[in-house]
LOGU-812228 format. One record per residue: x, y, z of N, C-alpha, C in turn. Coordinates in steps of 0.1 Angstrom, whole numbers, padded with zeros to 4 digits, always signed. Layout:
BEGIN
XYZXYZXYZ;...
END
This chain:
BEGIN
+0092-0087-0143+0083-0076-0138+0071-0081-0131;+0069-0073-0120+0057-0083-0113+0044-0077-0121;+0032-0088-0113+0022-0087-0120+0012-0092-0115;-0001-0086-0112-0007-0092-0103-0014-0106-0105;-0023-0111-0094-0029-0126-0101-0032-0130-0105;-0043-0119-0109-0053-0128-0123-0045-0127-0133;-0032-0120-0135-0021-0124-0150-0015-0134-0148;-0010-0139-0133-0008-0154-0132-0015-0165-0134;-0028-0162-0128-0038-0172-0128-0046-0173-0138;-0047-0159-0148-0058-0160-0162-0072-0159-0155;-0076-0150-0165-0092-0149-0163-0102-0160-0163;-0102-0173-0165-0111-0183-0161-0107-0182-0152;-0098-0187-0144-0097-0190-0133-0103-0185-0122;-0091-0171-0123-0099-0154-0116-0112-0158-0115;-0123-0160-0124-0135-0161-0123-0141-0167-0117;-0135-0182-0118-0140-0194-0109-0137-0190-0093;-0126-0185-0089-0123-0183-0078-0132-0171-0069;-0128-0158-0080-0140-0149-0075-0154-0155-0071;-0159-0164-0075-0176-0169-0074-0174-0179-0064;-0165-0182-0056-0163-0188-0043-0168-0182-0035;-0171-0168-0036-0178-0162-0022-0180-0150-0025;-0191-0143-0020-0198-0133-0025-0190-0120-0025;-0196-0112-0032-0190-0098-0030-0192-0088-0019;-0185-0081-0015-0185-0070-0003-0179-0058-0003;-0184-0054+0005-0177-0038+0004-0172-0033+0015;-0162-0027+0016-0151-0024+0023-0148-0009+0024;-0151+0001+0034-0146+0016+0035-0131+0019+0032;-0125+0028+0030-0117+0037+0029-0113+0038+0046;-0099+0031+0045-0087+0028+0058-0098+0023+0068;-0102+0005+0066-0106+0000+0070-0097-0016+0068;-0094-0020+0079-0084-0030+0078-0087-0045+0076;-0087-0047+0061-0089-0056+0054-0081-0074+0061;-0067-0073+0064-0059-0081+0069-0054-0075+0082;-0051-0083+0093-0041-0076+0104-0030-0084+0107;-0018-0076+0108-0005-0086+0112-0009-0092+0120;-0003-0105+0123+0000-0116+0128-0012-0121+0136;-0027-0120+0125-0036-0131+0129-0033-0145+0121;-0039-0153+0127-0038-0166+0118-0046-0163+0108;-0041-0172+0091-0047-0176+0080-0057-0182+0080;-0069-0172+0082-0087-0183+0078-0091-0176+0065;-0085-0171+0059-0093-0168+0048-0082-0156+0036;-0089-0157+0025-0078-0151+0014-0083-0138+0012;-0083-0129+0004-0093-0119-0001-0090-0115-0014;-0099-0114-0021-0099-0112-0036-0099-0099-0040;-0094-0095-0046-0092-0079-0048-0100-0073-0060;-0117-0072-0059-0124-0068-0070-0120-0057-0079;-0123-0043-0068-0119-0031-0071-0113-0022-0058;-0107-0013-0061-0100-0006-0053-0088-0008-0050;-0081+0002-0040-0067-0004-0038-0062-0001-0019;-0052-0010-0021-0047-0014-0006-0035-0009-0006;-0033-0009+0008-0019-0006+0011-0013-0019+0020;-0003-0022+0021+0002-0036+0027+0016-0027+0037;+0011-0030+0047+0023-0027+0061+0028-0029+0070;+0039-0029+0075+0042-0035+0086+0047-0022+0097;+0041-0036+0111+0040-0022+0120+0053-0032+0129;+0058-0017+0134+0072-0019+0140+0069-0022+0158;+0078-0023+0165+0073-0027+0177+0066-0015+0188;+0070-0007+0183+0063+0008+0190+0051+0011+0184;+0047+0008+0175+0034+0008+0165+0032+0014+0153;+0046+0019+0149+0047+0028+0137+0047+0019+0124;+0041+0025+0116+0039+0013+0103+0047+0015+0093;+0051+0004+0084+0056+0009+0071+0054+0004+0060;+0053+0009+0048+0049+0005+0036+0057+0001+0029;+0050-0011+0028+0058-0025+0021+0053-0028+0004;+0038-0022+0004+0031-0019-0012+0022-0015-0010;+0016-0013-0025+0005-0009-0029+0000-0022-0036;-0017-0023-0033-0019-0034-0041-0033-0029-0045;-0039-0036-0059-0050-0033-0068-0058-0041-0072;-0066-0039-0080-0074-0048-0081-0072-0056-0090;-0071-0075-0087-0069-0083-0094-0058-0091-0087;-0059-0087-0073-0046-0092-0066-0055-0101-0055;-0048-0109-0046-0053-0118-0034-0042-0114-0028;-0046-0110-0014-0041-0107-0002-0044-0120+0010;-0032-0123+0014-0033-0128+0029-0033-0144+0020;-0032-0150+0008-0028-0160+0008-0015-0170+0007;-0006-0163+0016+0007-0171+0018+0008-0177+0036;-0002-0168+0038-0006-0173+0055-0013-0187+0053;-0022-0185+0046-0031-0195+0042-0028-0206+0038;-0015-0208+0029-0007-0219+0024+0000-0228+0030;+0007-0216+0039+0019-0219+0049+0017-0222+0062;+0003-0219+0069-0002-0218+0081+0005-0211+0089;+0009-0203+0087+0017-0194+0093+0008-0177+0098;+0014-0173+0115+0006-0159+0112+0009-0146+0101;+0000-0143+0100+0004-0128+0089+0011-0120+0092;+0023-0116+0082+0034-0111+0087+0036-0098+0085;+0018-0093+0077+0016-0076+0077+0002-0073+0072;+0002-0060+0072-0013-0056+0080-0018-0055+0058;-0031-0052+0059-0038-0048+0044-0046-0035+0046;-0047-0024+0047-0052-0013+0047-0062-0008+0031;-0076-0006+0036-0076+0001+0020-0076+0014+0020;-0069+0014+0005-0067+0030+0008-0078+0039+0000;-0089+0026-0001-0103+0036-0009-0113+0028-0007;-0122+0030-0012-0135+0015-0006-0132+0008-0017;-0130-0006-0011-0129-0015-0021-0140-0027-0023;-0141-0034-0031-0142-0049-0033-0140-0056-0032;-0147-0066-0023-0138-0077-0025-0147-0091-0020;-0138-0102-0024-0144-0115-0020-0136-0124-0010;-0144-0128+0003-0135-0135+0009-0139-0145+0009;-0129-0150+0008-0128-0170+0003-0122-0178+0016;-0130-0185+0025-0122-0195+0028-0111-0202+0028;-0101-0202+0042-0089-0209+0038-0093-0225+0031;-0099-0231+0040-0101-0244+0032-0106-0249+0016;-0110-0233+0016-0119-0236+0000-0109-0228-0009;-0100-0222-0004-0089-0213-0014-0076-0234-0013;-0072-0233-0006-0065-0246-0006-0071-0255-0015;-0084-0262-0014-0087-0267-0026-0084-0264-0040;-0092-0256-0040-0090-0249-0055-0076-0247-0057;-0068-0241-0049-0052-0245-0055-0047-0260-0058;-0049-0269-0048-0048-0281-0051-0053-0284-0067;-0066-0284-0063-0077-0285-0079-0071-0284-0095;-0064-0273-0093-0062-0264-0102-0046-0263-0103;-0037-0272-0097-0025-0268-0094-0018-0257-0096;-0024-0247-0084-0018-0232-0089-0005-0233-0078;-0004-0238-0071+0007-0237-0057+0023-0234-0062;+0028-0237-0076+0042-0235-0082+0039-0220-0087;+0029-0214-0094+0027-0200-0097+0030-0189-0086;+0013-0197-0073+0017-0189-0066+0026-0184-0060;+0040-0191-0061+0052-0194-0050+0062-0183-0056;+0060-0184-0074+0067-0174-0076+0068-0163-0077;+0051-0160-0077+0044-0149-0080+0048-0140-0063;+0047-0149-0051+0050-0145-0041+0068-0142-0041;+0072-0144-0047+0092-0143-0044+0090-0126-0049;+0087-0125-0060+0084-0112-0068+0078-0102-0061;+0073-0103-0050+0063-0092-0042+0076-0092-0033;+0082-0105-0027+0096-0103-0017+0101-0086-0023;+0106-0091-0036+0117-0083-0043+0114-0071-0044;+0097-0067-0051+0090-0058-0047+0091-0048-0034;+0091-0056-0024+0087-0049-0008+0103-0044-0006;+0111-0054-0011+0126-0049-0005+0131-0033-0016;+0127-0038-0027+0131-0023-0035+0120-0012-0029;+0109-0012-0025+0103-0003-0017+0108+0002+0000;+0118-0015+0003+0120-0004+0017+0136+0000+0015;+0147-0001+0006+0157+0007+0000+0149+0017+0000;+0141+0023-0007+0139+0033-0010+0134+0043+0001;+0129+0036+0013+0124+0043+0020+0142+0045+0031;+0143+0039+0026+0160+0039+0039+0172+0053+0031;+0168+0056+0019+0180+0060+0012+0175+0073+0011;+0161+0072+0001+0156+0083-0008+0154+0095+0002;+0151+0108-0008+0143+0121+0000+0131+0120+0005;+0129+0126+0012+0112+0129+0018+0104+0131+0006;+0107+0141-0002+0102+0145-0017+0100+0130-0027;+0113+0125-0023+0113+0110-0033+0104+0103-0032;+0107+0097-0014+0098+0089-0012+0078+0092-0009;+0078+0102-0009+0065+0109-0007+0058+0104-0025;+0066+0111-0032+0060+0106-0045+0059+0094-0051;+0069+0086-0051+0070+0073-0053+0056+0066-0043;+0055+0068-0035+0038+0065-0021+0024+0066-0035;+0032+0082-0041+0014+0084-0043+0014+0081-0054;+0027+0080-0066+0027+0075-0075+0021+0057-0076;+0022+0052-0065+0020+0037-0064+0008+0035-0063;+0002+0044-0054-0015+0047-0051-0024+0051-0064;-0020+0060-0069-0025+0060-0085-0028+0051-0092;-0014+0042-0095-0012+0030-0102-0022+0023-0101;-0025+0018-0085-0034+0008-0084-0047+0009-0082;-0051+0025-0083-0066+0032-0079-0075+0021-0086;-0083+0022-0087-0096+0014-0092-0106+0024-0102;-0100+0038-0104-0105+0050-0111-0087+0055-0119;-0093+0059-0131-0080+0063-0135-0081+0084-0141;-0075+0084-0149-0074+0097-0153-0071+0111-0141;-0071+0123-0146-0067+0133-0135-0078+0142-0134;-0078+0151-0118-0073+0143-0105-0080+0134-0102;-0071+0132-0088-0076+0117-0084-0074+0125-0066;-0083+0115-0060-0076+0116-0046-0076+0108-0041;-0064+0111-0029-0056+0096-0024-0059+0100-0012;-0069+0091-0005-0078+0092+0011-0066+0086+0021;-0054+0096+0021-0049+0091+0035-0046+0111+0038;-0044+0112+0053-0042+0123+0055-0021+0125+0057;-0020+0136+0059-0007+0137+0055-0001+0130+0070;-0007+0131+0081+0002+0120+0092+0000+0106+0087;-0010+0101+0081-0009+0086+0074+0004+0086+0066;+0003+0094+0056+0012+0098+0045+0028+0095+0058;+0029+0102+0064+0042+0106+0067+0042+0090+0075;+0036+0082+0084+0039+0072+0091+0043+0059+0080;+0039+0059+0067+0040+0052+0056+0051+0055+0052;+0057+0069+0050+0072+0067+0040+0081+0070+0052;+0081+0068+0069+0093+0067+0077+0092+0084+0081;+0088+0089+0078+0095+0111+0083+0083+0112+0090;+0087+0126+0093+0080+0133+0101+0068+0139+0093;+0057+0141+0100+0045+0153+0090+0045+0168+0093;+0060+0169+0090+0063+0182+0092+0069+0181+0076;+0078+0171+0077+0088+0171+0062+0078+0163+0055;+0064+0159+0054+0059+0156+0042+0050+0165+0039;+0045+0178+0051+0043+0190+0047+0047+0202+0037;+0063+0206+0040+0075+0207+0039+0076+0206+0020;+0072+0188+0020+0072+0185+0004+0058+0186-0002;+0050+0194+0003+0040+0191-0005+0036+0206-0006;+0041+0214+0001+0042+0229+0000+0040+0229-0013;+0053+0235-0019+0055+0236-0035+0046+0234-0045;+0042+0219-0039+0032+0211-0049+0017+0218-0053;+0018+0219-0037+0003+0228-0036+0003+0240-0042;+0015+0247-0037+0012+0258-0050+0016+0261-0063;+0019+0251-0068+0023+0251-0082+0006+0243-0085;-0003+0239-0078-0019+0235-0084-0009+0220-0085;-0001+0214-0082-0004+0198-0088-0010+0189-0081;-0014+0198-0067-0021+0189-0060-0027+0200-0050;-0038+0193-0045-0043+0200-0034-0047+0194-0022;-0049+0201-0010-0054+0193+0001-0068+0192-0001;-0076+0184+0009-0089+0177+0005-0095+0183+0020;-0106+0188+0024-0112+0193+0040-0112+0181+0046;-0119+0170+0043-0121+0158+0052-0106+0149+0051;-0095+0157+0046-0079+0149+0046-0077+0138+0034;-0066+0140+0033-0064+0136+0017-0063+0141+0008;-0053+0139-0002-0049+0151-0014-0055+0146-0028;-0058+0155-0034-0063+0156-0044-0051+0161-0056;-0048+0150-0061-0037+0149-0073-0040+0154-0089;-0035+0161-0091-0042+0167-0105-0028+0170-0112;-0017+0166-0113+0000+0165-0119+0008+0157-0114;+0002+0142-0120+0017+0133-0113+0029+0135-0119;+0030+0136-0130+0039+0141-0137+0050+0150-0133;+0048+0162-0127+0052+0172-0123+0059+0173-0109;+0050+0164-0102+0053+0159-0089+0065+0153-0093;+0065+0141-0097+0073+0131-0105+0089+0143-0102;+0085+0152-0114+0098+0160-0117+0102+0164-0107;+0096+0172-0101+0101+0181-0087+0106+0172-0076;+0102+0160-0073+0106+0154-0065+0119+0152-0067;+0122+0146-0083+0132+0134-0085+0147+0151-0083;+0143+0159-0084+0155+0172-0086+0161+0177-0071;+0151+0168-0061+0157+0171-0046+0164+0160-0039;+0168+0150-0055+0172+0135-0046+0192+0138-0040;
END
């Protein structure tokens, strides 16, 4: 089952590594990582949550995860010297610390994390690929829920409602359809109260649960 860093790495570590570089703050769909710059630096995931995507050659993006706090983004570029082979979006203001490629490489060396992180990265592989089945097979309904279901997960705020700051053309460029059909699916929702729209965009979730159900009954 995957699991994010600091359950690979353990909390000393996490710590030592976090105090490599200061804390910052980051808006809501402000782009943390961008495909295919070069690896100068890692980012620590204090609080909040991301979205991880790849944009196709026309510019359309797709969602490959969600990611939360306690995770590092963008350190397999960093390992590998390789450009980044997808973008980091947050999907709320987040936290975070950016560390140095040179000073994240030591500390792996230091610390011999480089076998963890290798496997901890195959598992996000496996991750991303059962996320994009899903986006290839499932319903608009399916895949729309399973999106916000994942966004919940990794919020940095828990309990109900919650809102999830992407607007519904975000929404629809993330799970592959149109923002007609993720309209379409969220009709219902809205009027059964499990969710509502937000004025400055973004839905306000108050029955994952339910969502959950109604989705899974249009697969």
């Amino acid at each position: 089952m995957y699991q994010p860093h600091v359950s690979v790495i353990g909390e000393p570590l996490w710590s030592k590594l976090r105090d490599l570089a200061p804390e910052r703050l980051r808006p809501a769909r402000s782009t943390l990582l961008r495909q295919g710059d070069p690896g100068t630096q890692v980012i620590l995931l204090a609080s909040g949550s991301t979205l991880v995507t790849l944009a196709g050659a026309h510019g359309q993006r797709t969602l490959l995860a969600v990611r939360g706090a306690g995770e590092l983004l963008g350190e397999l570029a960093v390992l590998d010297a390789q450009p980044r082979t997808a973008s980091v979006i947050a999907a709320e203001q987040c936290r975070v610390h950016i560390i140095p490629a040179p000073d994240f490489v030591a500390f792996v060396k230091l610390h011999d994390l480089l076998a963890p992180l290798l496997r901890h990265a195959i598992a996000r592989v496996r991750e991303a690929e059962t996320v994009r089945l899903e986006l290839a097979t499932a319903s608009v309904p399916v895949r729309l829920a399973a999106a916000l279901g994942r966004l919940l997960h990794a919020a940095s705020t828990t309990g109900s409602p919650h809102v999830v700051r992407l607007t519904q053309t975000e929404l629809s460029q993330l799970i592959g359809a149109s923002r007609n059909a993720v309209g379409s699916a969220i009709k219902p929702w809205r009027e059964e109260r499990w969710l509502d729209t937000e004025t400055g965009g973004g839905l306000l979730i108050r029955d994952m649960a339910s969502i959950w159900a109604h989705a899974d009954n249009q697969r």
